[in-house]
N, C-alpha and C positions, 0 to 999 in steps of 0.2 A: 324915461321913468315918469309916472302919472302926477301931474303936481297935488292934486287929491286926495293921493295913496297913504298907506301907512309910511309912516318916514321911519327910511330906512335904519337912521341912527338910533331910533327910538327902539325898534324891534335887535337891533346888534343888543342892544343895551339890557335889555328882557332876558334875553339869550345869556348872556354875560352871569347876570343877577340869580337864575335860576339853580338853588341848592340840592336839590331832589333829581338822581339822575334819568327816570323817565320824563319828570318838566325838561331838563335842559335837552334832554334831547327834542320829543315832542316841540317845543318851541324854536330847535335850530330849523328840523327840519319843513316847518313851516314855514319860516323866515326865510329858508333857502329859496322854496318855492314862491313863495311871490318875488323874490327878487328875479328868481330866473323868469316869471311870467310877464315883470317889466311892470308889476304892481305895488308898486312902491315909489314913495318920495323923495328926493335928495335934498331936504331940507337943512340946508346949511346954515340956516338962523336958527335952529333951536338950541337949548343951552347946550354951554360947549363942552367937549371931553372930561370927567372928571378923573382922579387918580383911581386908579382899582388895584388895591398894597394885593388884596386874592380877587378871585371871579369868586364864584358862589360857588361850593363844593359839599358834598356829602362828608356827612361827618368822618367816615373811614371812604381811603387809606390812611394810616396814619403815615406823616411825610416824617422823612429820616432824612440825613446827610447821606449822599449815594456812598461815600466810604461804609457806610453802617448796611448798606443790604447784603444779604448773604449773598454766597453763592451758591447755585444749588446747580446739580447734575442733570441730564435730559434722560437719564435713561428709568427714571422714575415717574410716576404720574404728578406726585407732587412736584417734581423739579419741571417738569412741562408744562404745567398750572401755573407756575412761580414766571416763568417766562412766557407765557400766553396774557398773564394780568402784568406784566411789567410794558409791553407793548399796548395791549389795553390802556392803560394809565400815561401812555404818550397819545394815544392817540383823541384819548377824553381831554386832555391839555389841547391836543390842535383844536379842538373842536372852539374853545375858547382863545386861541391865539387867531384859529378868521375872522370869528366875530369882533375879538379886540381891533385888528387891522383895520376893521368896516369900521366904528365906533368912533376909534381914537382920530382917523387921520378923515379932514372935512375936506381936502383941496386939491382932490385926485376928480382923473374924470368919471363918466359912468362904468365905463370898463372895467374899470378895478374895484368897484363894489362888485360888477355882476361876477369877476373873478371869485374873490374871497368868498363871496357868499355861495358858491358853487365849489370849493373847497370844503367850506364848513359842510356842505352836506355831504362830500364823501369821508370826511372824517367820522360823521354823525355813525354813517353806516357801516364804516371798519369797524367801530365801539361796539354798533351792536354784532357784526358778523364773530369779534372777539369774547362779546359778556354771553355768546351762545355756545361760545368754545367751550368758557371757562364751567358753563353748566353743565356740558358733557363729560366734564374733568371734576365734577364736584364741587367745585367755590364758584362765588361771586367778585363781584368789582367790590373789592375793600378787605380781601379776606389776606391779603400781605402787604406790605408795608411801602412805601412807593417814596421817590425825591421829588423835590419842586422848581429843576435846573431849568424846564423851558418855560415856566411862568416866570424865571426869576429874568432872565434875558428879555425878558418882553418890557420889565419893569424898565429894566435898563435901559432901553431904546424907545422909550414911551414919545419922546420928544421928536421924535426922528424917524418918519415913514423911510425915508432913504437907510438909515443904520436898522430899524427892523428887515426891512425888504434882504435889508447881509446877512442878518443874522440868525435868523429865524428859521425861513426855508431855505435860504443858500448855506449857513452851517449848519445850524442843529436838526431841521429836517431832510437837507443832503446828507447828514449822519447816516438816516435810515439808508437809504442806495446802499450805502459800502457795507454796513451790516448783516441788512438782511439773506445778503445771498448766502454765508457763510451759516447764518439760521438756518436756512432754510435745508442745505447739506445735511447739519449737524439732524435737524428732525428728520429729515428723510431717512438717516440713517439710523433711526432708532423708528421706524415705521410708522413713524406720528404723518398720516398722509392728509389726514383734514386740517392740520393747522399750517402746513406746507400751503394746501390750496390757499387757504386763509390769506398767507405770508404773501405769495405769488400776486393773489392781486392788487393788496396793499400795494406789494414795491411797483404793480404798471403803474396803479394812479398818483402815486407818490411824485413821478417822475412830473406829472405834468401840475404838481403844485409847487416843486421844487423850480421847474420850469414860469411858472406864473410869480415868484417872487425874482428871477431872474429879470424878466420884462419887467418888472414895473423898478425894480434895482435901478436897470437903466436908465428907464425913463426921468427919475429922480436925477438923476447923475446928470442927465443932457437937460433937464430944467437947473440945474444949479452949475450947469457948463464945467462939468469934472471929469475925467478920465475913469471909466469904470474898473476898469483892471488894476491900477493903483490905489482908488479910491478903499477898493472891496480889503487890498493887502492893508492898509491902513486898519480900518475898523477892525479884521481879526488881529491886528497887534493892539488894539484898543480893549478889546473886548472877548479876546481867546485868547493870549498869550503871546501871541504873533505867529504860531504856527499850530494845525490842525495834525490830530492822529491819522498815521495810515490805517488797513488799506485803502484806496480809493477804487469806488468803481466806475472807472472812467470812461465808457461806454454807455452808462446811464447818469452819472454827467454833464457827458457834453450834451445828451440830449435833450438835459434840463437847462440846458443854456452856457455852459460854461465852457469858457475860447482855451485854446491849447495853451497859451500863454497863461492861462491862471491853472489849471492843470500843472503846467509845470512848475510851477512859482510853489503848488501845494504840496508836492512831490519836492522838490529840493529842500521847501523848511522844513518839511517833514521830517527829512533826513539829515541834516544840518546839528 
């Protein structure tokens, strides 16, 4: 990284800040690309992490408790909209949980900025591949009501690249794996085939961000000389309850990094 360049943390932090949802995209996915072109600083003297209680958000959605969102059926246009901006509205959340990751945590190596910031841009692009959906279906990004479960986890492990790196992409966006395929059925089988496609390649690249929080999970573990398999069961009883919802889909998974022992370990509390 160019000692020169824009520093990195400076531009996470722009990205972060930006209220207006063509700014915050616009500026991730420019951030993206200079980090990917290796034009960028690691300036780890500039002032340090501050708390961020929100990122910058658009006035709507309005955020509700997730018990308060309806339910709505797929076999309508409106109940396909409602679930097209509910994925939408996670994936405008990741876009500010890479950024945060780059931002918050100063004493990783280079690799895991040019990670994260190469997340943030395919998040960037799900958003839009989704606020294109939702225009074919009639609404926009804010037009139903959305929760603020994975900014709130983020709060929560602000202190802790190791307890994020669990929490983050290892539960909340391994959520996505186990869910979407069962979406992506249910649309099929109501003929909805563009938001299928949509779906489909969200869950390939999902795997390799789920994956990328995996590795650096570790990494953190074997710098603070812990066992990552007990470690990881720790933090979900810290911070999930101590056991995650089935189904699991363990095939995309393990290919985001996760040993059959913790497979099994999620599979037993599960059912427990």
């Amino acid at each position: 990284m160019t000692p020169t360049a824009p520093n990195v943390f400076a531009l996470a932090e722009a990205c972060l800040a930006a209220t207006q949802i063509d700014e915050k995209l616009e500026r991730s996915a420019q951030a993206a690309a200079l980090v990917a072109a290796d034009a960028v600083a690691l300036n780890r003297a500039s002032p340090p992490p501050r708390p961020i209680a929100q990122p910058g958000r658009p006035p709507r959605p309005h955020l509700v408790e997730p018990r308060a969102l309806p339910r709505r059926g797929l076999g309508s246009v409106e109940g396909r909209a409602a679930l097209v901006h509910a994925v939408a509205h996670i994936e405008f959340n990741a876009i500010d949980l890479a950024w945060d990751a780059v931002y918050r945590f100063r004493d990783m190596p280079p690799e895991y900025y040019r990670d994260w910031a190469a997340v943030a841009a395919d998040e960037t692009r799900h958003f839009c591949l989704l606020a294109a959906r939702l225009a074919e279906l009639g609404h926009v990004y804010g037009d139903f009501d959305a929760h603020n479960g994975l900014w709130e986890m983020a709060v929560k492990t602000s202190a802790s690249c190791l307890a994020r790196m669990a929490m983050v992409p290892r539960v909340l966006e391994a959520r996505g794996l186990d869910v979407t395929p069962p979406m992506i059925a249910r649309l099929r089988n109501v003929g909805d085939t563009r938001t299928v496609e949509i779906l489909e390649v969200i869950l390939r690249e999902e795997v390799a961000h789920v994956a990328a929080g995996s590795r650096w999970f570790a990494w953190c573990c074997a710098r603070e000389d812990i066992d990552p398999e007990t470690t990881f069961a720790r933090l979900i009883g810290e911070h999930a309850g101590g056991a995650l919802k089935p189904p699991f889909n363990e095939a995309a998974r393990r290919a985001a990094g996760f040993s059959s022992a913790e497979l099994a370990r999620l599979v037993e509390k599960s059912a427990a």
